[in-house]
PDB file of N, H, CA, C and O in Angstrom:
ATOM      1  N   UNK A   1       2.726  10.643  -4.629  1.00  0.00           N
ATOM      2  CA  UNK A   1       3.480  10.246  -3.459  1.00  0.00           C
ATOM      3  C   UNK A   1       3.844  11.507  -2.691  1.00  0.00           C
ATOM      4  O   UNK A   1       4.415  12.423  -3.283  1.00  0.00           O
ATOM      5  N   UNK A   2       3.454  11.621  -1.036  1.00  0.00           N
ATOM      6  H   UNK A   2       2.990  10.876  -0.555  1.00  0.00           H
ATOM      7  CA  UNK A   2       4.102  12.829  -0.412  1.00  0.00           C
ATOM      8  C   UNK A   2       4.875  11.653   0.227  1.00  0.00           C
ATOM      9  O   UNK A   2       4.531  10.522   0.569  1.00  0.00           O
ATOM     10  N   UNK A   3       6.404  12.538   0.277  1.00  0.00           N
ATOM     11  H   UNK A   3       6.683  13.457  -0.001  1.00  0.00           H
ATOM     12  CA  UNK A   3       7.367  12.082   1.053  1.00  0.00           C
ATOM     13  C   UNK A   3       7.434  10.562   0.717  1.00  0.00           C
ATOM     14  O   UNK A   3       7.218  10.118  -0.410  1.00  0.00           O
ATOM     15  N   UNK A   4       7.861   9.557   2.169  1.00  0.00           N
ATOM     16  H   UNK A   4       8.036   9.918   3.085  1.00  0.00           H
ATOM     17  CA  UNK A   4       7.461   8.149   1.815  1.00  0.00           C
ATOM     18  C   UNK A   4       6.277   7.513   1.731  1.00  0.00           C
ATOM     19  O   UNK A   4       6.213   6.285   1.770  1.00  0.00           O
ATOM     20  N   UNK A   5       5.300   8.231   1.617  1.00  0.00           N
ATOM     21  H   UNK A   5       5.353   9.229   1.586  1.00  0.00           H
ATOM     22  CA  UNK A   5       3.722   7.858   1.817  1.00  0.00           C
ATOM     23  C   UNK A   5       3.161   7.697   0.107  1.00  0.00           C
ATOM     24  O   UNK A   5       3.021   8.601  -0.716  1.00  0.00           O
ATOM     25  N   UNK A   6       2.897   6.129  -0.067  1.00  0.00           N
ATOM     26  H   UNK A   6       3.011   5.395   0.602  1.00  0.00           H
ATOM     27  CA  UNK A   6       2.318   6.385  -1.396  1.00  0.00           C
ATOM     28  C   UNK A   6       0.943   6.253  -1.422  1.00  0.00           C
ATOM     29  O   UNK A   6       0.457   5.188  -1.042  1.00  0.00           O
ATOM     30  N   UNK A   7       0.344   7.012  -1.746  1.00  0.00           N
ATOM     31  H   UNK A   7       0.740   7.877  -2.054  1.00  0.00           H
ATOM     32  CA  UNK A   7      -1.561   7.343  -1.671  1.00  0.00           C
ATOM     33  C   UNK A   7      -2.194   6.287  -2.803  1.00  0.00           C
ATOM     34  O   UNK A   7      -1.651   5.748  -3.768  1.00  0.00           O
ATOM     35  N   UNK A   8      -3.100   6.237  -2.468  1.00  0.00           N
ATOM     36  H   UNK A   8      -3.541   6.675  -1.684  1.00  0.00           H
ATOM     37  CA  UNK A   8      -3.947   5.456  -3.258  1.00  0.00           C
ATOM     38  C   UNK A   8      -3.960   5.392  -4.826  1.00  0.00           C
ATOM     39  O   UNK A   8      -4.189   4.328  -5.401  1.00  0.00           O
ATOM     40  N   UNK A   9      -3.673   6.724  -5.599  1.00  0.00           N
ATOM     41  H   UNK A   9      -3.487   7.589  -5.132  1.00  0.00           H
ATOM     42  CA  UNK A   9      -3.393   6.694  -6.302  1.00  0.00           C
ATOM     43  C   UNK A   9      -2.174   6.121  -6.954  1.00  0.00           C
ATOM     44  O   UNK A   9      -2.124   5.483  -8.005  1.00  0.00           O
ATOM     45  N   UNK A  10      -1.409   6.388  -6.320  1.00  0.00           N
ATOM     46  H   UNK A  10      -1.450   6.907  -5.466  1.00  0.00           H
ATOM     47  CA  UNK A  10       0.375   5.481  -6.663  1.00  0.00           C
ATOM     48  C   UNK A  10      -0.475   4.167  -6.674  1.00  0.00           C
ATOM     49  O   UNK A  10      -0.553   3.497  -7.703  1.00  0.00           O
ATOM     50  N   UNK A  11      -1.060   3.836  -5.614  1.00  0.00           N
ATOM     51  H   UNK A  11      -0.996   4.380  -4.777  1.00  0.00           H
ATOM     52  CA  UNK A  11      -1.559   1.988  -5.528  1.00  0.00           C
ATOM     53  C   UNK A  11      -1.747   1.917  -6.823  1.00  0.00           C
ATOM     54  O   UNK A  11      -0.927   1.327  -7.526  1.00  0.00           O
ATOM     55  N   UNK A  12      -2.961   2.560  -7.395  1.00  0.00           N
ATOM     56  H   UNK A  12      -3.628   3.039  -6.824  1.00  0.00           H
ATOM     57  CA  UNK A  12      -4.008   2.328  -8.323  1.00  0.00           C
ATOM     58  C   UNK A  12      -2.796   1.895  -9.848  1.00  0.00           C
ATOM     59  O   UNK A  12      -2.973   1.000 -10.673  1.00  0.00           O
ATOM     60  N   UNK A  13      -1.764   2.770  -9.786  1.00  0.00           N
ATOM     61  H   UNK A  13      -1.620   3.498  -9.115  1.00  0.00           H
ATOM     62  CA  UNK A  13      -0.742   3.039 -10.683  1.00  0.00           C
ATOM     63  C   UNK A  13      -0.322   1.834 -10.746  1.00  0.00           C
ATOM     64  O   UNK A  13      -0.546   1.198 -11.776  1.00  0.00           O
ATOM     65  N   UNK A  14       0.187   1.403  -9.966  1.00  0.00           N
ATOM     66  H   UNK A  14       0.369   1.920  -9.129  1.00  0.00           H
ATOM     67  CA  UNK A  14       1.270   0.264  -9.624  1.00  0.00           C
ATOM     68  C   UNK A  14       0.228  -0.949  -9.567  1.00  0.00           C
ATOM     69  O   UNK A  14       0.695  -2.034  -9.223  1.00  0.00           O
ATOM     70  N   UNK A  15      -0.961  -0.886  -9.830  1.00  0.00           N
ATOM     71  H   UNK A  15      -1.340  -0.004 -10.110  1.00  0.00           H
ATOM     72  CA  UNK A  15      -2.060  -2.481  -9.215  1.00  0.00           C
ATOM     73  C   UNK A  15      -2.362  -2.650 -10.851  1.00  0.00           C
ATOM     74  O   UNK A  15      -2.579  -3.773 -11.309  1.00  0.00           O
ATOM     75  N   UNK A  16      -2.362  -1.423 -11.730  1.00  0.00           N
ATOM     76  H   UNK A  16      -2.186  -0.511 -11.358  1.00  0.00           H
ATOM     77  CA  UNK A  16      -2.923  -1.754 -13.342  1.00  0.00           C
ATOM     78  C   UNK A  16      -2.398  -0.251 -14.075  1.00  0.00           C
ATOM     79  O   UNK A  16      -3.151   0.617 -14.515  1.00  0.00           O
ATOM     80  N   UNK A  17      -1.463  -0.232 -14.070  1.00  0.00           N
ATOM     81  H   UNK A  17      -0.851  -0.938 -13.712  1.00  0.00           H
ATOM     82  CA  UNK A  17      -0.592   1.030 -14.954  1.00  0.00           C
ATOM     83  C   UNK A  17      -1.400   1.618 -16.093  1.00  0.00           C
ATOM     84  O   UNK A  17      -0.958   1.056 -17.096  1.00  0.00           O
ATOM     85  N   UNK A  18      -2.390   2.488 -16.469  1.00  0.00           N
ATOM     86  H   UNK A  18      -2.749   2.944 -15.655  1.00  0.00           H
ATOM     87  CA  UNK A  18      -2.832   3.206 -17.375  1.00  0.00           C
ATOM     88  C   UNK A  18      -4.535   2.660 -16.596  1.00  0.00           C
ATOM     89  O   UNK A  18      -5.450   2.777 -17.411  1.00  0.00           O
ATOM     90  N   UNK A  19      -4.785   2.357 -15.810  1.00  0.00           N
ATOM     91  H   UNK A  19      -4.042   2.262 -15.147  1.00  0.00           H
ATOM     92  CA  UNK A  19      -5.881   2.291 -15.145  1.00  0.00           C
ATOM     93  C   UNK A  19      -6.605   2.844 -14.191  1.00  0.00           C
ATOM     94  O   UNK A  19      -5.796   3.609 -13.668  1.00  0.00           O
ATOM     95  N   UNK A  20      -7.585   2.952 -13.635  1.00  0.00           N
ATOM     96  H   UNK A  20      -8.242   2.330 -14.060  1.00  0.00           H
ATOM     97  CA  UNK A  20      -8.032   3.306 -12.471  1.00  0.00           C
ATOM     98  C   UNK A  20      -8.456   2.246 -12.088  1.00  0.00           C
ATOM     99  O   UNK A  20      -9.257   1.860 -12.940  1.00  0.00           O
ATOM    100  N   UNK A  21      -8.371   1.425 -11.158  1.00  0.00           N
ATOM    101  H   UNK A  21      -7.721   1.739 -10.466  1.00  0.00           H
ATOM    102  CA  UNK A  21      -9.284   0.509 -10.483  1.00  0.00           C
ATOM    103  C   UNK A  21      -9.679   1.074  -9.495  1.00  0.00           C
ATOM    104  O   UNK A  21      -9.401   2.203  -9.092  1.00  0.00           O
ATOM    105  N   UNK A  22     -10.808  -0.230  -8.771  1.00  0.00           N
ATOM    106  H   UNK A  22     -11.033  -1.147  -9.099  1.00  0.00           H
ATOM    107  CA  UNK A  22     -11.747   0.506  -8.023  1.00  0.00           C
ATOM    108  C   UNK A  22     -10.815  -0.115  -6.269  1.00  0.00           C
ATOM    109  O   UNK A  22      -9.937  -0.961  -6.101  1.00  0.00           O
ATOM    110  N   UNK A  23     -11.154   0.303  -5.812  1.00  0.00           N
ATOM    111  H   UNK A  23     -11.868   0.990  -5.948  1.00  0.00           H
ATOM    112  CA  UNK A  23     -10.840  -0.141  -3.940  1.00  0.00           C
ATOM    113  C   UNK A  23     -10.406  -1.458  -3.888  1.00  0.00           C
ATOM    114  O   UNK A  23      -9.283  -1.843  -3.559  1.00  0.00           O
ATOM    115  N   UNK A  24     -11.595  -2.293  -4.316  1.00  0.00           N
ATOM    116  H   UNK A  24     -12.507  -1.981  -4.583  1.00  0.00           H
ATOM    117  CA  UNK A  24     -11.501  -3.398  -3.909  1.00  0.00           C
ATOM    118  C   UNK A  24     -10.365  -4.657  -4.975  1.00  0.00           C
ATOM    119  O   UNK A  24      -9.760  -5.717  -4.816  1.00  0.00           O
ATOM    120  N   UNK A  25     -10.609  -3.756  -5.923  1.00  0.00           N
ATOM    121  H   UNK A  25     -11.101  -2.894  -6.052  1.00  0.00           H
ATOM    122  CA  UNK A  25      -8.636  -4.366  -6.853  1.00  0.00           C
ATOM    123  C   UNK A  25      -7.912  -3.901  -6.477  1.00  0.00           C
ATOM    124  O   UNK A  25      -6.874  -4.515  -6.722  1.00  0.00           O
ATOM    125  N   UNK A  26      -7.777  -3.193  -6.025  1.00  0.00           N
ATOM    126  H   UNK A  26      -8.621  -2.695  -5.826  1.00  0.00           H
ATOM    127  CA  UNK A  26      -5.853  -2.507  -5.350  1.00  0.00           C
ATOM    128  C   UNK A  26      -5.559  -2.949  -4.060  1.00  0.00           C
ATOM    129  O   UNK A  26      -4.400  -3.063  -3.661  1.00  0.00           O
ATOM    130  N   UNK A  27      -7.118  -3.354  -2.989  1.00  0.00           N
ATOM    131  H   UNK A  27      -8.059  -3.261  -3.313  1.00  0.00           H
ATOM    132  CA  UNK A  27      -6.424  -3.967  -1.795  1.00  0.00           C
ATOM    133  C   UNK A  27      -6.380  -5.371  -2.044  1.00  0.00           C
ATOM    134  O   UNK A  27      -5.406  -5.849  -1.462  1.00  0.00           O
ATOM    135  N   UNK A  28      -7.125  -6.346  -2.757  1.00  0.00           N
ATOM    136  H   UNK A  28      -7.916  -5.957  -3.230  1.00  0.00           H
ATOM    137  CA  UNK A  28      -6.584  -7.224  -3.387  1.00  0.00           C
ATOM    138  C   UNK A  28      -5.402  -7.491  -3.581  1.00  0.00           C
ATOM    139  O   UNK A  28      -4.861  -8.492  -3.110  1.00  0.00           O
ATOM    140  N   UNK A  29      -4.757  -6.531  -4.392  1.00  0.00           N
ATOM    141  H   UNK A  29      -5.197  -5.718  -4.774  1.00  0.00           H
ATOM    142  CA  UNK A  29      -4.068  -6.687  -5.234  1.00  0.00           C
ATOM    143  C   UNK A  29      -2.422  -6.568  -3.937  1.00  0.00           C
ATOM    144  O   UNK A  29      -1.369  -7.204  -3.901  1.00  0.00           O
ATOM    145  N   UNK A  30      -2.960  -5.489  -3.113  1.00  0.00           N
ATOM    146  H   UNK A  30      -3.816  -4.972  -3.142  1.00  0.00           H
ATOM    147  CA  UNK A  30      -2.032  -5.322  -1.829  1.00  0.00           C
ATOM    148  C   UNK A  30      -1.752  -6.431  -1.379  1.00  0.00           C
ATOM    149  O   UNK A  30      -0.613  -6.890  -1.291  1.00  0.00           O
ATOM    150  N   UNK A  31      -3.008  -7.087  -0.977  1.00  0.00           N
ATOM    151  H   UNK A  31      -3.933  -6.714  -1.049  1.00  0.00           H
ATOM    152  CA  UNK A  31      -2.837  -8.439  -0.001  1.00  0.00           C
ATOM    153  C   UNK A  31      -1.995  -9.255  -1.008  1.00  0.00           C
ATOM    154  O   UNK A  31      -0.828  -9.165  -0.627  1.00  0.00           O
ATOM    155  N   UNK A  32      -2.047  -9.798  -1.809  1.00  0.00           N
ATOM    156  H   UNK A  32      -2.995  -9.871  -2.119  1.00  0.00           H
ATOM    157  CA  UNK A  32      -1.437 -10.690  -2.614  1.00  0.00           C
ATOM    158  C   UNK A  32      -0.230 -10.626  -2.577  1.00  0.00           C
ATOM    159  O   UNK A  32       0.575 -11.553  -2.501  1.00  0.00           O
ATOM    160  N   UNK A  33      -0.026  -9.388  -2.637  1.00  0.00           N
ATOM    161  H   UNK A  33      -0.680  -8.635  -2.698  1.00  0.00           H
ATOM    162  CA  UNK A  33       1.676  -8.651  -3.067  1.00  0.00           C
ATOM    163  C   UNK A  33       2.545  -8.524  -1.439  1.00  0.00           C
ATOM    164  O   UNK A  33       3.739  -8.227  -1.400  1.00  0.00           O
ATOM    165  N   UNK A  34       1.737  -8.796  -0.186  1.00  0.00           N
ATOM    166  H   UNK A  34       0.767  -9.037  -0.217  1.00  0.00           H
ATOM    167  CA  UNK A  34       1.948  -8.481   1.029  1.00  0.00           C
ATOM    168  C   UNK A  34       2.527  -7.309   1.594  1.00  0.00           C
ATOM    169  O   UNK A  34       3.405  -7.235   2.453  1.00  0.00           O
ATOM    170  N   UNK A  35       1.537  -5.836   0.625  1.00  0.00           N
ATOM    171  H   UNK A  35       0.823  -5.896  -0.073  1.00  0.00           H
ATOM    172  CA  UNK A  35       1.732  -5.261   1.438  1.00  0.00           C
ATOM    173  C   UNK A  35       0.921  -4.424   2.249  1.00  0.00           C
ATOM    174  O   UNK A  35      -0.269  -4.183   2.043  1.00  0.00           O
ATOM    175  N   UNK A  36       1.783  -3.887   3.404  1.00  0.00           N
ATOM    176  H   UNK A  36       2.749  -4.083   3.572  1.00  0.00           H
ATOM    177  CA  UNK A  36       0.442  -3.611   4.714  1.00  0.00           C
ATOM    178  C   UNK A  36      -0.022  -2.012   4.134  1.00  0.00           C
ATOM    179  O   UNK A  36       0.654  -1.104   3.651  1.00  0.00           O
ATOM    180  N   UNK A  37      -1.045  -2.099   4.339  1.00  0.00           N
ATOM    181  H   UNK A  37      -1.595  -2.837   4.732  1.00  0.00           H
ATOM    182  CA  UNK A  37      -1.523  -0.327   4.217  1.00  0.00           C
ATOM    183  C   UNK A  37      -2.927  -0.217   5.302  1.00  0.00           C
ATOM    184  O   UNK A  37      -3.476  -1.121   5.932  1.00  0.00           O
ATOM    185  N   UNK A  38      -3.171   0.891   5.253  1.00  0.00           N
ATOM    186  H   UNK A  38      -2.725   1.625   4.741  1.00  0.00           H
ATOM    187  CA  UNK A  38      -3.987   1.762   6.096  1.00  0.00           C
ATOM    188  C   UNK A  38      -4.888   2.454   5.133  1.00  0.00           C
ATOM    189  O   UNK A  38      -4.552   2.740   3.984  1.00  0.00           O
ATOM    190  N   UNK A  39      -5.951   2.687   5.617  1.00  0.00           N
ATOM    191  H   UNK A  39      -6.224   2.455   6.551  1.00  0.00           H
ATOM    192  CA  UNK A  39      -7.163   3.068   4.858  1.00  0.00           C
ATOM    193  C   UNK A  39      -7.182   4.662   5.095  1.00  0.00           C
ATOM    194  O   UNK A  39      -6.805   5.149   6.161  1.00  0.00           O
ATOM    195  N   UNK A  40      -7.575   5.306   4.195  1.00  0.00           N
ATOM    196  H   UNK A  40      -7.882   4.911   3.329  1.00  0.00           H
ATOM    197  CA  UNK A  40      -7.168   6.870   3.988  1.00  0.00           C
ATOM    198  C   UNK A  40      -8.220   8.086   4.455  1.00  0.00           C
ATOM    199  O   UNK A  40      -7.954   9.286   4.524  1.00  0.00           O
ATOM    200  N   UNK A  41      -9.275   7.541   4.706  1.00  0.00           N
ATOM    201  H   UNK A  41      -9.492   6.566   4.650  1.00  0.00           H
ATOM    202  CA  UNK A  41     -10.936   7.890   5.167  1.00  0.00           C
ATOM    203  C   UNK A  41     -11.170   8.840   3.688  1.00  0.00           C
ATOM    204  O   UNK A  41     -11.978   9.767   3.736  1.00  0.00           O
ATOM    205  N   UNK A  42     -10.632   8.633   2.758  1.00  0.00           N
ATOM    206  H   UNK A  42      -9.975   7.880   2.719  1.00  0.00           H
ATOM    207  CA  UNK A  42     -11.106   9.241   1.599  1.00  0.00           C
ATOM    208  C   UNK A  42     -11.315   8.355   0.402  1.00  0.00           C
ATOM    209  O   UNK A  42     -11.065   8.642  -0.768  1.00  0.00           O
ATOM    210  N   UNK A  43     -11.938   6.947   0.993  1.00  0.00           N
ATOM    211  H   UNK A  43     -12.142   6.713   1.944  1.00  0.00           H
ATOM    212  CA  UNK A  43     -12.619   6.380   0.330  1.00  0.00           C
ATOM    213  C   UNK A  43     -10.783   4.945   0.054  1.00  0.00           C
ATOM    214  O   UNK A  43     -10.916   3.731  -0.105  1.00  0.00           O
ATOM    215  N   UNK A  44      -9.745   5.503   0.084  1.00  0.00           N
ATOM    216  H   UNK A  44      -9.636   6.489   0.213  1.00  0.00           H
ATOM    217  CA  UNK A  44      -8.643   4.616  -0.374  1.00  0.00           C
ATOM    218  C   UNK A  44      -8.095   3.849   0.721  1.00  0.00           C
ATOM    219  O   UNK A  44      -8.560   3.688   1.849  1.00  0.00           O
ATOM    220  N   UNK A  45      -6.778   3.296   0.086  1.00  0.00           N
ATOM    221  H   UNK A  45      -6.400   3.427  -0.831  1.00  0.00           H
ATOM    222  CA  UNK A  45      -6.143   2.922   1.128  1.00  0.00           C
ATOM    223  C   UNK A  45      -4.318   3.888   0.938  1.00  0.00           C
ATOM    224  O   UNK A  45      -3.857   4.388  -0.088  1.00  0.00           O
ATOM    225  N   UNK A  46      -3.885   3.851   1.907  1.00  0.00           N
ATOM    226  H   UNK A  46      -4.260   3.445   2.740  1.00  0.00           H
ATOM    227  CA  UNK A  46      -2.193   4.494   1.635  1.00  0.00           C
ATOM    228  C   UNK A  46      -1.374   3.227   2.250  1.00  0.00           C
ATOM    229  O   UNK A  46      -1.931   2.305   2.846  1.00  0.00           O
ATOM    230  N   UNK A  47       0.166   3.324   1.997  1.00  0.00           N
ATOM    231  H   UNK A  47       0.618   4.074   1.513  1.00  0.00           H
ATOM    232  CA  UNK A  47       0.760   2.709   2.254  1.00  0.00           C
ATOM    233  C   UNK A  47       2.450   3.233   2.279  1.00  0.00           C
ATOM    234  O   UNK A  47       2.394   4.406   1.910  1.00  0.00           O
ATOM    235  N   UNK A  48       3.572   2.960   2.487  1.00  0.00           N
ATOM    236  H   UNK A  48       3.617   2.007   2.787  1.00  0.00           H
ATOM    237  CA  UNK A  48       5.076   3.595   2.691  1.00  0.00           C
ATOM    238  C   UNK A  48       5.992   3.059   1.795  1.00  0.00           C
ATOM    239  O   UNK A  48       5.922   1.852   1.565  1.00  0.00           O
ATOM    240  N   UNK A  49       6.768   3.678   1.294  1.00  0.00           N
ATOM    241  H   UNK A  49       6.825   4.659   1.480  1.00  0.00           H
ATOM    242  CA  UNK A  49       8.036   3.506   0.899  1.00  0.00           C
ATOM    243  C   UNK A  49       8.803   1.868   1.553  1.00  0.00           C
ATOM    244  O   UNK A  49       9.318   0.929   0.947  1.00  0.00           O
ATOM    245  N   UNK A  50       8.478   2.208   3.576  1.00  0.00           N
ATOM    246  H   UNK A  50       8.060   2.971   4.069  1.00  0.00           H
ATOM    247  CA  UNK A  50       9.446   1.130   3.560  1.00  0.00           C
ATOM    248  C   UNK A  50       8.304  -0.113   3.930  1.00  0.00           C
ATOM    249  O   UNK A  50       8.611  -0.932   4.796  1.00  0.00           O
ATOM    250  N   UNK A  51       7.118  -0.198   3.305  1.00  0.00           N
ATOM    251  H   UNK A  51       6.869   0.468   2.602  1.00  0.00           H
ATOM    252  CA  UNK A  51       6.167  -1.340   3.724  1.00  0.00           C
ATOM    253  C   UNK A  51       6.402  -1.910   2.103  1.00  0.00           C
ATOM    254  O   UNK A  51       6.481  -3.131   1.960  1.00  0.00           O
ATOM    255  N   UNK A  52       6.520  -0.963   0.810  1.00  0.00           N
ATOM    256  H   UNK A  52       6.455   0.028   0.926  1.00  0.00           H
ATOM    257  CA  UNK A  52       7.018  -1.923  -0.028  1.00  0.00           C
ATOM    258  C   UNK A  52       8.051  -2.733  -0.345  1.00  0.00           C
ATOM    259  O   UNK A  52       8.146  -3.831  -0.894  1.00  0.00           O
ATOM    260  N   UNK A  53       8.858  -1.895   0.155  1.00  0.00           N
ATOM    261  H   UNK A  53       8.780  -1.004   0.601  1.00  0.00           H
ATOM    262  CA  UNK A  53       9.980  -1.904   0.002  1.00  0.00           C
ATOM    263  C   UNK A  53      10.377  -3.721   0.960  1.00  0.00           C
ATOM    264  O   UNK A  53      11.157  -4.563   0.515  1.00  0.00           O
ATOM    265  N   UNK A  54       9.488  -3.865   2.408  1.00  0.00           N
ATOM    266  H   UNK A  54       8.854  -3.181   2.770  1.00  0.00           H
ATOM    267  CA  UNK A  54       9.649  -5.028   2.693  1.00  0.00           C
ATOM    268  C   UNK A  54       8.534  -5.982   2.134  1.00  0.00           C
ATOM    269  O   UNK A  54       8.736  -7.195   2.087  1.00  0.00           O
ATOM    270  N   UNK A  55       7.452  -5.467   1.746  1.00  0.00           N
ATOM    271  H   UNK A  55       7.288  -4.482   1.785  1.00  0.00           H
ATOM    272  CA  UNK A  55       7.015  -6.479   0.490  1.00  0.00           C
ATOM    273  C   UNK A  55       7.559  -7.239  -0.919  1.00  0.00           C
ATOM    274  O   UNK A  55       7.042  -8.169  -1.538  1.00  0.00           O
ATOM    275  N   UNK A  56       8.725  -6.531  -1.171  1.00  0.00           N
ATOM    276  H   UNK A  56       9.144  -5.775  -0.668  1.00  0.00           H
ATOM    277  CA  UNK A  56       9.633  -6.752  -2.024  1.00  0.00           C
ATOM    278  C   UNK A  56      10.878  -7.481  -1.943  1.00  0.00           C
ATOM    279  O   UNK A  56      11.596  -8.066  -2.755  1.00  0.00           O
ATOM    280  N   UNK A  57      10.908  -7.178  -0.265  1.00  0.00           N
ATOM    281  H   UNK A  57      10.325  -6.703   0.394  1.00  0.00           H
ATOM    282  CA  UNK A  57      11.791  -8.276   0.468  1.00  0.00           C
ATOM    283  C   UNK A  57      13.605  -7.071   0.609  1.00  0.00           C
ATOM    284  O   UNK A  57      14.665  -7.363   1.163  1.00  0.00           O
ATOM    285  N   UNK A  58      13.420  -6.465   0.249  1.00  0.00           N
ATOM    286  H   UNK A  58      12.559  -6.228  -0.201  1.00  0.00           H
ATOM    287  CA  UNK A  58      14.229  -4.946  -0.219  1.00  0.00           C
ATOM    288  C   UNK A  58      15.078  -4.762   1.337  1.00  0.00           C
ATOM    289  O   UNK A  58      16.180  -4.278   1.595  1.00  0.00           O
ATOM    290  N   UNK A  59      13.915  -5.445   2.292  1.00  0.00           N
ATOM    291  H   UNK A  59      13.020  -5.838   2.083  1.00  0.00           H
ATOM    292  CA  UNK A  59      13.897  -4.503   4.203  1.00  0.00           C
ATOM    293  C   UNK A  59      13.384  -5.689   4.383  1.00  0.00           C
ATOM    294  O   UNK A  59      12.964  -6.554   3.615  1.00  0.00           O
ATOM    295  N   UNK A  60      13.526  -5.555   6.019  1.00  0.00           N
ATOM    296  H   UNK A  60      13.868  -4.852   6.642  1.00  0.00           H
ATOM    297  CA  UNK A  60      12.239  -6.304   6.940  1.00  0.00           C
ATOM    298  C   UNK A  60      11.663  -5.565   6.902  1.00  0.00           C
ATOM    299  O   UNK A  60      11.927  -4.517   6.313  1.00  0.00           O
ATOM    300  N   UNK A  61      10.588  -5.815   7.546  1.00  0.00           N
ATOM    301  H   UNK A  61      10.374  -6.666   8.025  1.00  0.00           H
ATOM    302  CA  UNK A  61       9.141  -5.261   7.598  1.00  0.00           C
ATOM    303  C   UNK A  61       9.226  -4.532   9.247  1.00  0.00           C
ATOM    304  O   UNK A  61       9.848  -5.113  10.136  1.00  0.00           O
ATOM    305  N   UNK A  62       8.767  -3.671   9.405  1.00  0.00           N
ATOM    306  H   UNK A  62       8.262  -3.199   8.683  1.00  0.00           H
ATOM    307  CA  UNK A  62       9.321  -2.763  10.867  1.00  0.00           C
ATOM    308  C   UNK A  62       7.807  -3.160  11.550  1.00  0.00           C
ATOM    309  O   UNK A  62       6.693  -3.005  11.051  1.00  0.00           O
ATOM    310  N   UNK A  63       8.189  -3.742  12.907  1.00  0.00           N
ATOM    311  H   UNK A  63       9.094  -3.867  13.312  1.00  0.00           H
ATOM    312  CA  UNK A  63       6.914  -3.709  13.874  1.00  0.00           C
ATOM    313  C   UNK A  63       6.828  -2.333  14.754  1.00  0.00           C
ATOM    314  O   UNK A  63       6.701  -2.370  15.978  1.00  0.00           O
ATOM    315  N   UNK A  64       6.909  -1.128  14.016  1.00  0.00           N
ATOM    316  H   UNK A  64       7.013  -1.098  13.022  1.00  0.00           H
ATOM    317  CA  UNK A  64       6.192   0.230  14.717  1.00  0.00           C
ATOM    318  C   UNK A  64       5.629   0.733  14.923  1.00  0.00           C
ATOM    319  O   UNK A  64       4.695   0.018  15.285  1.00  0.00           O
ATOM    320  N   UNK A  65       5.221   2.198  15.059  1.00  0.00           N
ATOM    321  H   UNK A  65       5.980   2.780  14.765  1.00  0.00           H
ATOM    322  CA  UNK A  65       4.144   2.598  15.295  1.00  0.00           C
ATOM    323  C   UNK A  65       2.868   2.049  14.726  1.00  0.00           C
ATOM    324  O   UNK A  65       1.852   2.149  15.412  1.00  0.00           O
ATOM    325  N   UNK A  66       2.810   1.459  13.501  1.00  0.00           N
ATOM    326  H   UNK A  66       3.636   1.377  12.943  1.00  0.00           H
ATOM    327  CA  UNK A  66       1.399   0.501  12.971  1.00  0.00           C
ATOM    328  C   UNK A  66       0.885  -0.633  13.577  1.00  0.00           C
ATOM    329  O   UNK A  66      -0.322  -0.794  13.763  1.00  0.00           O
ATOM    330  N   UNK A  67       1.648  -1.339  13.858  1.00  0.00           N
ATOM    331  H   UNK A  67       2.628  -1.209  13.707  1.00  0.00           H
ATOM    332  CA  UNK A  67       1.655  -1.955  14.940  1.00  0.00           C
ATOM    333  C   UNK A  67       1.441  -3.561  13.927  1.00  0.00           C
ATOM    334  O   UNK A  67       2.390  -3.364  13.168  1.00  0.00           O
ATOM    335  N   UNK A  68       0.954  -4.688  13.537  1.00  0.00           N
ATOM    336  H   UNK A  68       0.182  -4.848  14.153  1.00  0.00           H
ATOM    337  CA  UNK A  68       0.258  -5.636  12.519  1.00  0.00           C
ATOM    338  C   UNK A  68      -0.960  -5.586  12.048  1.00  0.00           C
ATOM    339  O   UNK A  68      -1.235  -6.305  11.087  1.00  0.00           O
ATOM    340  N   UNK A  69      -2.148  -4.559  12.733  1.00  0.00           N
ATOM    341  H   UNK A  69      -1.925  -3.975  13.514  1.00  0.00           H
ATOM    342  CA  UNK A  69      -2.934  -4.114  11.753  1.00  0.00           C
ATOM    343  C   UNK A  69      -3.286  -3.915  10.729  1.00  0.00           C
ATOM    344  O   UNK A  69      -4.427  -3.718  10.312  1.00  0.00           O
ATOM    345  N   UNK A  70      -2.252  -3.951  10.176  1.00  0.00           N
ATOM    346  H   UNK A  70      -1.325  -4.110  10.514  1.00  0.00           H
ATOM    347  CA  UNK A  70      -2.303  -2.849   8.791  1.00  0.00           C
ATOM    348  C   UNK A  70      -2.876  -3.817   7.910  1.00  0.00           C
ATOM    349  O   UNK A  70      -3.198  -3.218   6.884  1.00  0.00           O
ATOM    350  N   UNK A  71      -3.202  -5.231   7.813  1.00  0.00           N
ATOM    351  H   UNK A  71      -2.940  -5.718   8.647  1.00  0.00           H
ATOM    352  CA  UNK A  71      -4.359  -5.454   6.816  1.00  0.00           C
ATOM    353  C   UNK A  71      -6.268  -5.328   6.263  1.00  0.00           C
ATOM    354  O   UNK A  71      -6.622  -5.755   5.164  1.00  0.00           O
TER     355      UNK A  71
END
């Protein structure tokens, strides 16, 4: 994790804890869980502190600079 930005790897962590999965289980696994992320051009996807945080229901979900894209 830099800052509030959790990288693909945090995903991978948090989608199957002692795993690596591949791309297509962790954005799966995103969508299910509703949360929004952005693709990393290094093959992943990233996602924020406060996009889980309103996947979790924690926050609303902020319509900002991402704009609803983010699936």
């Amino acid at each position: 994790m830099i800052g509030e930005v959790l990288q693909f790897q945090d995903l991978q962590e948090l989608c199957r804890p002692g795993e690596r999965p591949r791309l297509s289980t962790v954005e799966a696994w995103a969508r299910g869980q509703g949360i929004r992320y952005k693709y990393d051009g290094k093959g992943g996807i990233w996602t924020t502190a406060a996009a889980m945080n309103a996947a979790l229901g924690l926050q609303q979900a902020s319509n900002d600079t991402y704009g609803t894209d983010l699936f």
